[in-house]
N, C-alpha and C positions, 0 to 999 in steps of 0.2 A: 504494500500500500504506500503511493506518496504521501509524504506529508509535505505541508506549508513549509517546514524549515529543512529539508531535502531539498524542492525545489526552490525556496530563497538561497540556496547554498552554490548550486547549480549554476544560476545565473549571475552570484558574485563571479565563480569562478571563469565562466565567460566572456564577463567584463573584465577580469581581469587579467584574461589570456590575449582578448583582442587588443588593450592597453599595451600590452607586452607586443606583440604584433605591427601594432603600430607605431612604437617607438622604435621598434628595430627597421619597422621601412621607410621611417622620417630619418633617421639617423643614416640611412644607406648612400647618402651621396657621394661618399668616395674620403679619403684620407684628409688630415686638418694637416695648416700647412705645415709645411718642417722651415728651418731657418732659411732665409733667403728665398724659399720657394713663392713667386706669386699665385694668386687663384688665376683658376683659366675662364674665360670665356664661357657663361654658359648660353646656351639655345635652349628653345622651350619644347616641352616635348611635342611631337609628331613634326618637327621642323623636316623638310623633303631636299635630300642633295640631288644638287644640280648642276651642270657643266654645261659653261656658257659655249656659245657658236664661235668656229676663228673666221665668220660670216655672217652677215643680215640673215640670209635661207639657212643654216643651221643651228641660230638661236634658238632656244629651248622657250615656249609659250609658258610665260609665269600668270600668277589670278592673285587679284586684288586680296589684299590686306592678310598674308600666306607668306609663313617663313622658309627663305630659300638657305640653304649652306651649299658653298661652293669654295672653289680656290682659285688663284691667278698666278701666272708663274713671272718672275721679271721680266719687264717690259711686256706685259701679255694685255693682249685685247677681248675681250669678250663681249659677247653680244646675247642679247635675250628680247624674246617678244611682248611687247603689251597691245592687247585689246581695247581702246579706249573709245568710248564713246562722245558724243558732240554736248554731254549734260554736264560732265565735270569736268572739275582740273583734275590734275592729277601729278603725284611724286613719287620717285624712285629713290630709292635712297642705296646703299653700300657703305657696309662697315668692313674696314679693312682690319685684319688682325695679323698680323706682324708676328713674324717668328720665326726659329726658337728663341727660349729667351739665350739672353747672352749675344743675341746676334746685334752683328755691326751693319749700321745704318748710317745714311747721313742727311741733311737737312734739307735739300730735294727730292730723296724719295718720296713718292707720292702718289695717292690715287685720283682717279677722276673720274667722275658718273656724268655724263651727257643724256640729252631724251633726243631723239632724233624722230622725223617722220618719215613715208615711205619715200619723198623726196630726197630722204638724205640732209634736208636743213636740221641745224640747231634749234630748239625750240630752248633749252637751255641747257649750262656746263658750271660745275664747279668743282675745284681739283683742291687737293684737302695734301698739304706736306708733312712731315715727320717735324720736319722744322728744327728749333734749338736741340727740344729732348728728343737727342740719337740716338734711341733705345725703344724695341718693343715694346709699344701699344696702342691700342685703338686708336683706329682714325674715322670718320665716315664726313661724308660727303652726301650732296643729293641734287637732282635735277627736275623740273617742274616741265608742265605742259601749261598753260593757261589760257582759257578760252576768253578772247576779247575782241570786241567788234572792230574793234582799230588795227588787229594784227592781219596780216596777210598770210603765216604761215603756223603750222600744228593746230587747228582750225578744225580739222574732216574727223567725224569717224573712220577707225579702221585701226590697222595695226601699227604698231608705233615700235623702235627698237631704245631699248637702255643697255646703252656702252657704257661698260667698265674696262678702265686702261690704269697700268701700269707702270711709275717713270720710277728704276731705279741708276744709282750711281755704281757703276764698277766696281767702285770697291768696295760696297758693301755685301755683305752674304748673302749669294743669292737662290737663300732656300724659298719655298712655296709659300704663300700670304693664303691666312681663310678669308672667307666673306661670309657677310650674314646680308640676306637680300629681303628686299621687299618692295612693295609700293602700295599705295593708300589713293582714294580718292577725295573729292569734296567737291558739290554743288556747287554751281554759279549764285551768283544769287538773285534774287525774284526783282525783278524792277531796277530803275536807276539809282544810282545813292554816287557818293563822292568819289572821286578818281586821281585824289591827291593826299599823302599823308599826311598826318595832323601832326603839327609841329608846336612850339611853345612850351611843351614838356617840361619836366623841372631833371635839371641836371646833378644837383647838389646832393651829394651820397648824404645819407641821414646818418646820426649816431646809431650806435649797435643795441642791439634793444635787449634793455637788462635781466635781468634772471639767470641761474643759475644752470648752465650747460647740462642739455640731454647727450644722453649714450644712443648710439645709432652704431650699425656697421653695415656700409657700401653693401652693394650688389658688385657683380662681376661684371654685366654687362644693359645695356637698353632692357633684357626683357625681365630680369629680375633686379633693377633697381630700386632703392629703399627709398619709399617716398619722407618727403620733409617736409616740416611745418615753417614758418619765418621761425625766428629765432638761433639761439645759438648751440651748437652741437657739437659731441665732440667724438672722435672714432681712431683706431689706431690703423698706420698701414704701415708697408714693409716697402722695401727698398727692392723694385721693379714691377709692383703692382698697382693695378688702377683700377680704383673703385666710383662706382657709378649710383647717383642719389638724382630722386626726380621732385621738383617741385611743384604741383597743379596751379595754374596761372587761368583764373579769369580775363574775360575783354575787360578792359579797361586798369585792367594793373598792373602793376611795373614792380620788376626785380630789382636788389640790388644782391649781388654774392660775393663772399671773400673766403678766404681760406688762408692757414698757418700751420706753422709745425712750431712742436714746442720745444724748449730749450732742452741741453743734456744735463742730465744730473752733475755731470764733472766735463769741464773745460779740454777739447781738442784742437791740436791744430787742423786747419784745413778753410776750403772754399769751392763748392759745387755754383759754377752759374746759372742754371738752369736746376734745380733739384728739386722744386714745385712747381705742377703746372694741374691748368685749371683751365677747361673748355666744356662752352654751353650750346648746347644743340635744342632745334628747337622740337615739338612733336612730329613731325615730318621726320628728324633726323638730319636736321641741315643743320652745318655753322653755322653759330650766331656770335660767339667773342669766346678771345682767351685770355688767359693772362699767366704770367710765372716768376717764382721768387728763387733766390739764390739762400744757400744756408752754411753758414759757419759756426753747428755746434749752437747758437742763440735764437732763439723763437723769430723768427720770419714769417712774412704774410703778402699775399696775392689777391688781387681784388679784381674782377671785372671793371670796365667802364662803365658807366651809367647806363641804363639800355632803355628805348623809350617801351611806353605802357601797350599792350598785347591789343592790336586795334586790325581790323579785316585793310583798312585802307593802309598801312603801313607794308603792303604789297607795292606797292607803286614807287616806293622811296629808290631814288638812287643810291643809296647808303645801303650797302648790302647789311650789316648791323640792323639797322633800324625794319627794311624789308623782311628780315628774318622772323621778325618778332610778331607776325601777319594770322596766327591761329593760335586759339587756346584752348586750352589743355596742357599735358605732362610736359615739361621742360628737364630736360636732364643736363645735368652736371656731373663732369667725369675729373678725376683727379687723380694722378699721376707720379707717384715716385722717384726720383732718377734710380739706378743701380750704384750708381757713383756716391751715393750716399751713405750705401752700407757698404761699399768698399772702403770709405774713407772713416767711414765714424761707426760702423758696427752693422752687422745687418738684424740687431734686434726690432721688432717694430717700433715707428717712432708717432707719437702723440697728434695728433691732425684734430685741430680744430675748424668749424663752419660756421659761418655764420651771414645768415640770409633773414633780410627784409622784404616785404610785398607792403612798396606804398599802392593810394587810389582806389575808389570807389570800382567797385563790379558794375559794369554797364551791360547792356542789352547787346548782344549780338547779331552778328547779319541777319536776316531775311533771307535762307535761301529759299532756290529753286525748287530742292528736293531735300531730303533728309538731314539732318546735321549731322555733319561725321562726329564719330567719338575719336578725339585722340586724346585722353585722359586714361586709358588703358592700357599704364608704361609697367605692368608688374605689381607682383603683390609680394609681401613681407612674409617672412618663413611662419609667424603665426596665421596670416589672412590662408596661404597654400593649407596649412593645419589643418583650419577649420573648416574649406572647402572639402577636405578629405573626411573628416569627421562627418562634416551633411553627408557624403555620397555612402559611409557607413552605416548609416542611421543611428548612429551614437548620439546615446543625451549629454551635449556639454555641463550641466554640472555631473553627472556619474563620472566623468571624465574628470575632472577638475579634483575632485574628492580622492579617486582610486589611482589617476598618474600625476600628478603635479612635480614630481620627482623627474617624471619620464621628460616631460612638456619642456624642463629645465637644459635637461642636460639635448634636449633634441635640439633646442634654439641655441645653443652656444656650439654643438658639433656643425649646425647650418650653418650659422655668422662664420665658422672658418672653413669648412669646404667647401673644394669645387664643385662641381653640378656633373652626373654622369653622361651628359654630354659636352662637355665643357673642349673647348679648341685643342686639338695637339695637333701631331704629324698627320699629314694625310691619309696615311697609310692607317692610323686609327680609326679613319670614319667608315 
């Protein structure tokens, strides 16, 4: 015969098999770093590799807002198809990932995303370099179509090609680069409205807004980065790793962002010129600004420029900066280690501070044509991934909270430092 306390026993122990279960396959994402080791790159799962065309007719046909992973080889050109319609714009974007680590690079390497039409015109180009920091990591780039009565060309339905091309230097290593590909849409919008960006903006960085620094730690890449509130934050990285933080930016308000490292407990010689760097992309994945600090051993800090407020007519600005800043949603900021800093001062991890303001009123958005694109869908936090998992179990989050809280602990500190199991390596791994 069962009894009530048989099967209340039962189902403890169920719950607290599945607890168990589940902590072992949040905890599964791969080894925490070792010294010097950066995190890799991760991609989101069901991401589709792909191999671009060494031609227009051998492009590989990609579909709207669909992760691609591919690779490029030095000086290499590839090509891929898009389907675009006469209703939206539309963006391409490529992150280029750089490697192995250790590899030597120089301040020209670079990539470059063009959108082309079946004519072969430019509809747009932008080449994105390695720049000062000569050292593996992300770069990306992005290129637009945009539908306007005044243009004459990328205009027609039909198929469109995004070229990615590769510029490097001789003497750098020249092993295989990944990509992480995609492209997104967005409506035109319903009726006339202004055709010139709004200017008068205020320029004047504010004071840093006070309170007491939260703990955060980066994502590896766009699709798992940690969102941020304003305020000031603080998170530790390693010397050759770049962590990526996304802020959600309404129409009508305005960034400002900085970033430091902190002092060493005890006094070294040395001097990295480039050893912080700090680039903002916007939700499309295009540049928008960079900036980077040199560090001798003493707290150092890097700040953007002033960036104007998140406005649809801020597309028209000649000031690529200020055009960038043209949709809202996720805005991501990625920050960057040199290597040269744990070769000079230690490669233990070192203290990174953040700190971000959002002045300006939330205003009204376009009017489009058709749907409003979401690009505020930059990644979720190793809790939000959690509890998505929890729903599709039909686990009651407090039984959970009660029988693993222990588990919940040690699963968010094994995430915040490892890679992702699909995380960039050698080709040959994919």
């Amino acid at each position: 015969m069962r009894t009530r306390h048989s099967r209340s026993r039962r189902a403890a122990l169920r719950i607290g098999a599945t607890v168990a279960a589940l902590g072992a396959l949040l905890a599964a994402p791969g080894p925490a770093h070792g010294a010097g080791q950066p995190s890799s790159y991760r991609f989101p799962e069901g991401v589709q590799d792909v191999s671009g065309g060494a031609n227009s007719t051998d492009g590989p046909v990609l579909k709207a807002d669909t992760a691609y992973r591919s690779v490029i080889k030095p000086g290499g050109k590839l090509y891929f198809q898009l389907i675009l319609d006469g209703e939206n714009d539309a963006y391409a974007s490529a992150v280029a990932l750089p490697g192995p680590t250790g590899a030597k690079l120089a301040y020209g390497d670079s990539i470059k995303v063009s959108l082309q039409d079946a004519d072969g015109e430019d509809c747009d180009s932008q080449r994105r370099s390695i720049g000062s920091a000569q050292y593996p990591h992300p770069i990306a780039a992005y290129a637009y179509r945009a539908l306007r009565k005044n243009l004459s060309v990328c205009q027609k339905t039909g198929t469109y090609y995004m070229v990615v091309e590769r510029e490097s230097d001789p003497a750098s290593t020249p092993s295989d680069w990944g990509l992480d590909l995609r492209y997104t849409t967005e409506p035109t919008r319903s009726g006339a409205g202004a055709s010139t960006a709004p200017s008068g903006w205020s320029s004047a960085s504010p004071a840093p807004e006070a309170g007491t620094p939260r703990r955060a730690h980066g994502g590896t890449g766009f699709h798992d980065a940690t969102e941020l509130s304003p305020g000031q934050w603080k998170d530790t990285i390693r010397p050759g790793e770049t962590l990526f933080y996304r802020v959600p930016l309404d129409w009508g308000r305005q960034l400002f962002a900085g970033g430091g490292l902190g002092s060493l407990p005890s006094a070294k010689d040395g001097y990295i010129g480039t050893a912080l760097s700090l680039a903002l992309y916007n939700p499309a994945w295009g540049f928008v600004s960079g900036a980077s600090a040199p560090y001798d051993g003493k707290q150092k800090e890097a700040a953007l420029d002033p960036l104007a407020p998140v406005a649809y007519e801020n597309r028209y600005s000649t000031t690529d900066e200020t055009s960038a800043m043209r949709v809202s949603g996720s805005y991501y900021l990625a920050v960057s280690l040199s290597p040269e800093v744990g070769q000079t001062f230690g490669n233990a991890p070192y203290d990174l501070a953040l700190r971000l303001t959002v002045r300006g009123r939330a205003t009204a958005g376009p009017a489009y044509a058709g749907h409003a694109p979401d690009f505020g869908a930059g990644g979720s936090s190793a809790g939000d991934s959690s509890m998505k998992l929890l729903a599709a179990l039909g686990i009651g989050t407090g039984t959970v909270l009660v029988a693993g809280l222990a588990v919940w602990t040690l699963v968010a500190r094994r995430r915040a430092a490892a890679p992702g199991p699909q995380g960039f390596g050698p080709p040959s791994a994919w």
